[in-house]
C-alpha positions in Angstrom: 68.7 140.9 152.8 68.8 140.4 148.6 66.0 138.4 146.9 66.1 135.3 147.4 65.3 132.6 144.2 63.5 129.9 144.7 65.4 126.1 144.0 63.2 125.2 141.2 64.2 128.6 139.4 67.6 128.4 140.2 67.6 124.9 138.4 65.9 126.0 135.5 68.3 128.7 135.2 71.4 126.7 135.9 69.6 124.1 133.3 69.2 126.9 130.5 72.7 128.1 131.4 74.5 124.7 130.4 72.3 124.2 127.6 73.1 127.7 125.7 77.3 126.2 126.8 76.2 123.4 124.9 74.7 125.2 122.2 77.7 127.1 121.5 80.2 124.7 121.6 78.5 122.8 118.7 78.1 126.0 116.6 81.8 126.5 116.7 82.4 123.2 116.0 80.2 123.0 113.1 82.3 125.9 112.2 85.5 124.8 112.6 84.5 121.7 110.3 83.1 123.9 107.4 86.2 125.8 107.3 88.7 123.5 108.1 89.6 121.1 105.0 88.3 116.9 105.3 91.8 115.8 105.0 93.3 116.4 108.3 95.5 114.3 110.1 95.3 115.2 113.7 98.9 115.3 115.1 99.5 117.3 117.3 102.8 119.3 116.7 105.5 119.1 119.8 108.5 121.3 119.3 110.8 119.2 121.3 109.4 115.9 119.4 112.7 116.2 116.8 114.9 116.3 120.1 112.6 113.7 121.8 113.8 111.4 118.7 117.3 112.6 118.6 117.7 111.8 122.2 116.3 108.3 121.7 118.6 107.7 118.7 121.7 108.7 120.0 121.1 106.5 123.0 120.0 103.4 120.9 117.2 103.1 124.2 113.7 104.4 123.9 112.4 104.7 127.8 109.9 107.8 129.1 112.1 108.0 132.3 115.1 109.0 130.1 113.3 111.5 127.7 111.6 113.3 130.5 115.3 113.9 132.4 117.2 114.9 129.4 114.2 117.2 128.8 112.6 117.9 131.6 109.2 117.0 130.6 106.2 115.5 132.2 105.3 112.0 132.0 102.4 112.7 130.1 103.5 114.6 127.3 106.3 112.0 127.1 104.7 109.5 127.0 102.4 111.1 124.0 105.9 111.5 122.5 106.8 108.0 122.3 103.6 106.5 121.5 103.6 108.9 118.2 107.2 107.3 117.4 105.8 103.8 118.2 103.1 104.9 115.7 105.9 106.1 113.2 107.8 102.8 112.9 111.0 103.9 115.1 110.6 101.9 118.5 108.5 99.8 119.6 105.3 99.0 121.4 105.4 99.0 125.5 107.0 96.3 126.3 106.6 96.0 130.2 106.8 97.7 133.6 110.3 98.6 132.9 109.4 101.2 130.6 111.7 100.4 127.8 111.0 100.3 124.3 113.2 98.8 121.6 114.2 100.7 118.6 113.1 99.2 115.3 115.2 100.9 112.5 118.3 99.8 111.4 122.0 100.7 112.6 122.4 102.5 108.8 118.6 104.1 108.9 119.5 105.3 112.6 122.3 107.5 111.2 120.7 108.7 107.9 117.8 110.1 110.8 120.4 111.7 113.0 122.0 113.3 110.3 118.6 114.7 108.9 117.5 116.1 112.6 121.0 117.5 112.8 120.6 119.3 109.5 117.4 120.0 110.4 118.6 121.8 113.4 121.5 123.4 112.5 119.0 125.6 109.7 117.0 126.7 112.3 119.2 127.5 114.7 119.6 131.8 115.0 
């Protein structure tokens, strides 16, 4: 049979273990802060977040079910994506249990957008 450790060593060492984690972690966030610059908006970026809108654009309806179809997304990360274009001024809050959100731009402000995400999209495009 191996050595066997007693509990109240194991503990200790299981303690000193999660405390050296801890230790780390705020080292490299201390880090991350001196090198990173104050302003800093934290947003994260989504490449299918220009579709996400283009979707909900062209189909004058802002609902998660609908995004995560024509995308095949999870609810989670779709939901993330609308709550960013609530934040933005293009639909609006939750409004219920169906889901649904209204758009808030206008009919002329709708197609400026469209056109932009299809330029947009066309430059990129190999």
């Amino acid at each position: 049979m191996g050595p066997q450790v007693q509990p109240v060593r194991r503990e200790a060492g299981a303690h000193w273990i999660r405390a050296l984690a801890r230790d780390l972690r705020n080292d490299q966030m201390e880090t991350y802060m001196l090198t990173h610059p104050k302003d800093r908006s934290i947003t994260p970026v989504d490449s299918l977040y220009e579709l996400a809108v283009r979707i909900v654009l062209e189909e004058r309806v802002a609902s998660v079910s609908l995004v995560q179809r024509r995308l095949r997304l999870g609810y989670g990360r779709t939901v993330k994506m609308l709550e960013r274009m609530a934040a933005e001024g293009l639909v609006s809050a939750h409004l219920g249990s169906d889901g649904f959100r209204e758009l808030l731009i206008s009919p002329f402000r709708r197609r400026q957008l469209l056109q932009q995400l299809l330029v947009s999209h066309l430059q990129w495009e190999p």
